[in-house]
Structures are given as C-alpha cells and as structure tokens.
N, C-alpha and C positions, 0 to 999 in steps of 0.2 A: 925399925921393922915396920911400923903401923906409917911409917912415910913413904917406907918402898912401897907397903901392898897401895897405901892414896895413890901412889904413883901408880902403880901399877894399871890400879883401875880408873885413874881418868884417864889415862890412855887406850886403853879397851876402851871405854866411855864414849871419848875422845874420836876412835875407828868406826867402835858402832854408828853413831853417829856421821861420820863421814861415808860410809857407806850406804847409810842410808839417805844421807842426800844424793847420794850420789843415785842408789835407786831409785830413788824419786826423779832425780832430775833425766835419768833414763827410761822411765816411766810417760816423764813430761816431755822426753823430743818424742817418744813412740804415739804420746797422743796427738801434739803436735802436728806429727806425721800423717797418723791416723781423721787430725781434722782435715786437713790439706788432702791427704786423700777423701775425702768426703767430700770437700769445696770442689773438687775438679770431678768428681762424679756427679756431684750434682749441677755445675756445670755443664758437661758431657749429656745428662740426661733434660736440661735445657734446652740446649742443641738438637739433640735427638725431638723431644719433643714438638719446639719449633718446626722441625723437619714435618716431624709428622702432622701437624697442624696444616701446613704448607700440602703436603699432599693428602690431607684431608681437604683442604679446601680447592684442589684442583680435582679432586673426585666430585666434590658437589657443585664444582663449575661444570665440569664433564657430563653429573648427570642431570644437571640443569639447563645444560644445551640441548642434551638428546631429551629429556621433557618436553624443551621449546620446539626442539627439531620434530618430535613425533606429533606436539600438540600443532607446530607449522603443515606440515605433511597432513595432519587431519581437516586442519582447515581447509587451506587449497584442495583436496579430493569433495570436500563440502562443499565450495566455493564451487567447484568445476562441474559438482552437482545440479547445486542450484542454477546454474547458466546454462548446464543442460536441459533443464524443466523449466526456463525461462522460454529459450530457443523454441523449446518443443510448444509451450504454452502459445507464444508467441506466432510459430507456424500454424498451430491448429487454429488461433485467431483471426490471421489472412484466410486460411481456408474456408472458412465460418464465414469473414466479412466479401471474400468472394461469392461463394454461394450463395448468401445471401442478397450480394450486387446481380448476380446471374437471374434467383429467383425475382428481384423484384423489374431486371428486367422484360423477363417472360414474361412477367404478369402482367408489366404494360406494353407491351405487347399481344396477349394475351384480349387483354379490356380493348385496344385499339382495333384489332383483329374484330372483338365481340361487336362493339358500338358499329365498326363496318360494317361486318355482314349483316347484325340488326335494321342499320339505316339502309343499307342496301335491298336487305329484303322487304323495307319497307316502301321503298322506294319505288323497287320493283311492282309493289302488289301495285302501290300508288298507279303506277305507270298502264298496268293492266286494266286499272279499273275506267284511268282515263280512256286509254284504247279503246276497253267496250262502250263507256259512255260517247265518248266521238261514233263510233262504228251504230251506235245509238242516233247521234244525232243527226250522223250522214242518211242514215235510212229513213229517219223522220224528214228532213230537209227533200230528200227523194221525192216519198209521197207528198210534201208539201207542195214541192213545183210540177208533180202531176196533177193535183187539185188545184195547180191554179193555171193550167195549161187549155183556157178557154174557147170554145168558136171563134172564129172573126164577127157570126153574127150578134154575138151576143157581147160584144166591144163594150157597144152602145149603151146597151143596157146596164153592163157594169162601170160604166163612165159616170150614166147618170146615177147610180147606186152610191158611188164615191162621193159625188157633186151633193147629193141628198145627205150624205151622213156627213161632211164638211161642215154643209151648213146648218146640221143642226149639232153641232161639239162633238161628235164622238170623234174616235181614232181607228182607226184602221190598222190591226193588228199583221206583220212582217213577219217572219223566222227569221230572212235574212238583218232586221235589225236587231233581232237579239243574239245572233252570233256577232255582229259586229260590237253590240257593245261586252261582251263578250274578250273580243281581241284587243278592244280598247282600255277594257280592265288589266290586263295582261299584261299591253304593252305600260301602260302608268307604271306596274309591278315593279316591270322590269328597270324603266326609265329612276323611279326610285332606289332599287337595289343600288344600281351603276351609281346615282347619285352618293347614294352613304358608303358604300365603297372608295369612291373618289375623296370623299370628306374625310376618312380614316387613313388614304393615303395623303394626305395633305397633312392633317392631324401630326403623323406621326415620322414624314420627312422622307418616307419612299416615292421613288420615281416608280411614275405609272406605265403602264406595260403600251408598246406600241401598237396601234390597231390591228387588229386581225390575229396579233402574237398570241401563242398558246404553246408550250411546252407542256409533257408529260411528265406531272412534277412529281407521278408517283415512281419513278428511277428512281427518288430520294428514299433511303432505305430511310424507314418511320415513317412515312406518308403514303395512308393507302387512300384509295376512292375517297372515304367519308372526308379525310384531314382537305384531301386535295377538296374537294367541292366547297368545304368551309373557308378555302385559301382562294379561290377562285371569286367565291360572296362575298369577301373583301376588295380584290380586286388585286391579288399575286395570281399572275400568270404565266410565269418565265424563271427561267434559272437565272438570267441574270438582274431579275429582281432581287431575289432571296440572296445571290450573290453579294451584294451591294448592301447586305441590312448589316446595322449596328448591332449590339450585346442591349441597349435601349430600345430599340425598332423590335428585334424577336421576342422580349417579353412583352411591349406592345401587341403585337402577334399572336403570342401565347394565351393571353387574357383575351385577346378577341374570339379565337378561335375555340376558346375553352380547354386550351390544351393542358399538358402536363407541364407545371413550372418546371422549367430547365433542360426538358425535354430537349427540343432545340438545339442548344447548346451542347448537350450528351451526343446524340446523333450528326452532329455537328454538319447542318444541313447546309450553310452556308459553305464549308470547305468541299462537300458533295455538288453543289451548285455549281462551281467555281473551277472542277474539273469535268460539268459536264457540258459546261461551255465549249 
C-alpha cells in the first residue's frame, strides 16, 4: 500500500514537474519571442531614427542654404549699395574736379583779362602822356624856329656871335639836337630789344619771323594784346612761328613771357596756329 501511494506520488511528482518545465520552457520561447520582438523594434526604431537624423540633417542643410542664400541676397543688395554711393561719390568727384578745372580756368582768364586791361590802361595813359609831351615839344620846337627865324641883316652879326663863342669854348645850345638825340636813344632801344629777341630765338631753336611778317596773334584764343606784345618783345610774330614750336621751345616761351606754366599747352596754341595758316 505505502508503494502504491510512493508510486502514486512520484508520479504526480513526476507531472508536476514535467509540467512545469514545460511552463517554463513555454515561458522561455514567449520571452524569447518577446526578446526577438524587442531586437526588431529596436531595430526598426534604428531605422526610423536614422531616417530621422537624415531629415534632420537635410532641414539644417535647407536651412543653412536659405541662411547663406538670405545672408548672399543681403550682401549683394549691400554690395550693390555700396557701388551705388561709389558711382554717385565718384560722379559728384568729376563734378567737383570739373568745376573746379572750369573755375580755375576763368580765373586765368580772368588774371589775363585783368593784367591786359591793366597794361593796356597803362599803356594807354603812357601813350596820352607821350602825346601831350610831343604836342608839348611840337609847340616849343615851333616857337623855337620862330625865335630863331632872323633878318638877313643881322646874318652877320650872328655869324660873328657864333665865331666869338667858338672861340672862346662854349656851345651853342639846338632843340633840334636834343630831339635828335632823343630819336637816337630810341632807336639804340629798339636796335637792342630786336637784338635780345633775336638772341632768345637762337637760344631757344625758333625760326625768326620773315621781314615785315606780323600776324594777328591774338585770333589765338589765350592771347590777348598784353600776351601778344610780350610775344612780339621776343620776337614771335606769326602763326607759323608758334606753329613750328616744340613742347621745349613753349615752355621756353612760357618763362620768358612770364606766362602760365602749361598754359600753352592747355590752350593748345600751336594746334590753333596751324589751322590759322
């Protein structure tokens, strides 16, 4: 009896036991299972992730273009600022440095104009004053050859008055010799000017004007009376003088005349000479 019930219960025992490995090992495919689903989820959210890292990182490529693209776009409108207020800086520049070239050529203009009409007016007065002094001397000259407009009979007398004052040293005072030395002074003047004239065109390698030649050299726009007169006290008398000068020869010219350095050149007197031939 006590072997049946041993029996008995090791075999219950026995079941128990087999049953419960058994639920265990049904336990053990479910977790199994349950890991395996877990590895392909976490897998899957790998994936997923990835993905999404991926268009994470193509959003911050996207808004890292349109950054570049809006900071691009701001530059270039800056850029095209700046070249606009260059331009403009630029045109008001020329503006400024024309007017300025405008202003300063009025000015000389202006001083050339002044020195003219100055020398001219002085000239002029110069000229009046001679006038009256001549119109002065014509009238004293007058009465002098009426005071010396004697008898016949009194020849004699003033012969031997001459003969007496000879012989004892004195001089016998003429008007007409002190107008002559007078004209004699004058012409020296002149004989000298034409000399140093001549000597500045030699100097300086200009052909000298042909006798009698005179051109109107104030056609040359820059060249009024006073310039021409200083150009003529050298000895330029012709356009195709001036024609004929070097870029050497007109600032020669320039320093003689006391002109304006480059003047010349600016007014470009030579190419004005050259078609008024």
């Amino acid at each position: 009896m006590l072997l049946g019930a041993f029996i008995i219960g090791f075999v219950m025992a026995w079941l128990l036991r087999n049953a419960r490995i058994k639920a265990m090992q049904e336990a053990g495919l479910k977790l199994k299972k349950k890991v395996r689903n877990l590895s392909e989820l976490q897998e899957n959210m790998e994936i997923e992730h990835m993905k999404v890292e991926e268009k994470l990182q193509g959003c911050q490529k996207r808004v890292s273009n349109m950054v570049l693209k809006e900071d691009l776009v701001k530059s270039q409108a800056a850029l095209r600022a700046e070249k606009e207020r260059s331009m403009t800086a630029r045109s008001s520049l020329t503006e400024i440095e024309n007017a300025h070239e405008a202003l300063k050529k009025e000015l000389e203009i202006k001083i050339s104009q002044m020195i003219s009409q100055e020398e001219a007016t002085r000239l002029q007065a110069e000229a009046n004053r001679l006038k009256v002094f001549n119109a002065s001397l014509q009238e004293e000259l007058t009465q002098l050859k009426g005071n010396y407009e004697i008898p016949p009979s009194t020849i004699t007398d003033e012969r031997i008055m001459e003969e007496n004052a000879f012989e004892e040293g004195s001089e016998i005072q003429h008007p007409e010799s002190d107008l002559t030395e007078a004209a004699g002074k004058a012409e020296a003047q002149v004989e000298a000017a034409q000399e140093k004239a001549y000597s500045f065109l030699q100097e300086a390698g200009i052909r000298t004007a042909q006798s009698g030649a005179k051109d109107d050299l104030k056609l040359i726009s820059g060249v009024g009376p006073f310039i021409e007169d200083k150009l003529n006290n050298i000895g330029i008398y012709t356009f195709e003088q001036i024609a004929s000068l070097s870029v050497e020869q007109t600032e020669k010219i320039t320093e003689a005349i006391e002109f304006f350095p480059g003047r010349i050149q600016r007014d470009d007197w030579v190419g004005q000479a050259r078609r008024l031939l």
